[in-house]
Steps between C-alpha positions, in 0.01 A plus 500: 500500500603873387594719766252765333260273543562366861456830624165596290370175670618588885368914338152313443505298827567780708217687320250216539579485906471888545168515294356160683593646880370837413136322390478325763529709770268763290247201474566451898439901568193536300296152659619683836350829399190299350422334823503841609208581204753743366341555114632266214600872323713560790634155446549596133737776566694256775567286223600805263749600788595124466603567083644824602770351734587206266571791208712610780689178518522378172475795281375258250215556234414163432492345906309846594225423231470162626513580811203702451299287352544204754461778784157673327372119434558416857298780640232453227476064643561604841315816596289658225120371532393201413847387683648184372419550124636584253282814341662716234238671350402707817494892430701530813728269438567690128559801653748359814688286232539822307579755767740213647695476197501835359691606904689161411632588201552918563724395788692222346562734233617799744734184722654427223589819311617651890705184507632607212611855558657392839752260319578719246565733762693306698727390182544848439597600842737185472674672191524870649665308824780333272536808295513712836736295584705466165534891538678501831706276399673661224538756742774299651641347222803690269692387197342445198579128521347470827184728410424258198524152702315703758196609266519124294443329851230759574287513212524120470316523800223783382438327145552108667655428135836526388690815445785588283693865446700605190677809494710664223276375233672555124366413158679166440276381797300147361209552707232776307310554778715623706718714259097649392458539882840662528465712238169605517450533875170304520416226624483132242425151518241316613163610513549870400486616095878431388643160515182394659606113480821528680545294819599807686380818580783774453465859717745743442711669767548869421609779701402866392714509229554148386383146463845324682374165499182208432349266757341191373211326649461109460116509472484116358358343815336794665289809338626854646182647631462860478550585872826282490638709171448864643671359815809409293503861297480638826801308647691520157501885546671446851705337349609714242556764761723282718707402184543888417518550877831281493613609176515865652688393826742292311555794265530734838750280668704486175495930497605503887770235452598740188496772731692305771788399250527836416498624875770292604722583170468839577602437891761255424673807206466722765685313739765425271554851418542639844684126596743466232548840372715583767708122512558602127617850576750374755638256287571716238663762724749248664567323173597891375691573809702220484544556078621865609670491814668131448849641575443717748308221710664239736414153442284466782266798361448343148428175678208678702352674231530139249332302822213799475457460117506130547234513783257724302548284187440182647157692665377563186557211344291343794217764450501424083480129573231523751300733259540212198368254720162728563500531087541095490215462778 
């Protein structure tokens, strides 16, 4: 046995159980109120209440109409005069029968469209929770990388089908669709005017400007409803603006390193001016000294001023090799 069908059998037993306990004890509540000569019209609209809570239960056309026949029979054998027959053609029993399925059938109708709004309204507050939530999170998440496994994993989750981004689109791209959806910032695929038998549905993601990118929509197993759709334009827009939201800080990170580069050049040419300037200067002076003045100096002077030009050399050789290695770095 089919699963489908196992569980429309236990659907149908559970129905039949609900229905039989409710008739009973309606059966039960009207001979009480009959002993108590309580009028059979009375009794009538005990056994309406009876219909009314069943709609409640089962919310089903079919088991409330015939419900309400077994339940208006019932009070027509039990309780309308002559008792314990079975008379049809009464004019009283026309116009119960009619009343009683006419309220029957208004409120079955009213169940079962209110049923209706409530679970579409519960879906939809369902899909404004997991975009709510979608949002935040891209709050917290940088780098475009990040941002697109990010928004993939989320709107997997809105659509409950499979989700694929392209960026970068160019012409010598094999799939139409998405090069039309690309280049035409519109949505294609499945369902809508252009490609309409494609597999996918393809929504472009465009910023102000441009269209930087397509997201397609497996829709093979599982029809986008329209609820569902304006959920995922809503979220692709977020996500455009975290994408441009990175691009920007990556762009401003690149100007202040820039900017830092250039700070620290500046510092490190200033230093060197007012650092080696002088060790230069000095150098030169003794080496011109000792050039001059070589005979009129003892040998322990020329040694002094060498051991100076020697010290300052080998300092700025130090300070050049230290700079190459920043260069290297």
């Amino acid at each position: 046995m089919s699963k489908p069908r196992s569980e429309g059998i236990k659907q149908g037993m559970k129905y039949f159980i609900q229905v039989f306990v409710i008739y009973i004890l309606t059966s039960l509540l009207a001979y009480v109120f009959d002993m108590y000569s309580v009028h059979s019209e009375n009794l009538l609209i005990l056994y309406l209440l009876g219909v009314l809570i069943i709609i409640m239960e089962t919310k089903n056309f079919l088991i409330t109409t015939l419900s309400s026949v077994l339940f208006l029979v019932t009070h027509n054998f039990l309780f309308l005069e002559p008792r314990y027959t079975w008379v049809f053609y009464s004019r009283n029993f026309a116009l119960s029968a009619t009343v009683f399925f006419v309220v029957a059938l208004i409120v079955n109708t009213l169940v079962v469209r209110l049923q209706k709004q409530i679970t579409a309204a519960k879906k939809n507050e369902q899909l404004h929770k997991k975009l709510y939530e979608a949002s935040q999170g891209l709050l917290k998440v940088h780098g475009k990388d990040r941002i697109v496994a990010y928004s993939d994993e989320a709107l997997t989750k809105l659509a409950d089908a499979e989700v694929e981004f392209y960026f970068d689109i160019d012409k010598n791209d094999s799939n139409e669709a998405r090069k039309w959806c690309y280049k035409h910032s519109a949505k294609c695929g499945h369902g809508e005017t252009e490609f309409a038998d494609a597999g996918c549905k393809y929504l472009p993601i465009r910023s102000k400007k441009k269209t930087i990118g397509v997201v397609s929509i497996d829709c093979t197993e599982k029809e986008l409803t329209q609820e569902v759709e304006d959920c995922i334009v809503a979220l692709l827009s977020q996500i455009t603006i975290a994408i441009e939201r990175d691009a920007l800080e990556t762009q401003n990170k690149k100007e202040m390193a820039e900017h830092e580069r250039e700070r620290i050049k500046a510092t490190v040419m200033k230093s060197l001016s007012h650092d080696m300037y002088p060790r230069i200067k000095a150098i030169h002076e003794n080496a011109k000294q000792v050039n001059e003045n070589m005979n009129l100096m003892d040998n322990e002077e020329i040694h002094a001023k060498l051991d100076a030009v020697e010290a300052e050399s080998e300092y700025i050789t130090q300070v050049v090799d230290n700079l190459l290695d920043i260069t290297r770095d």
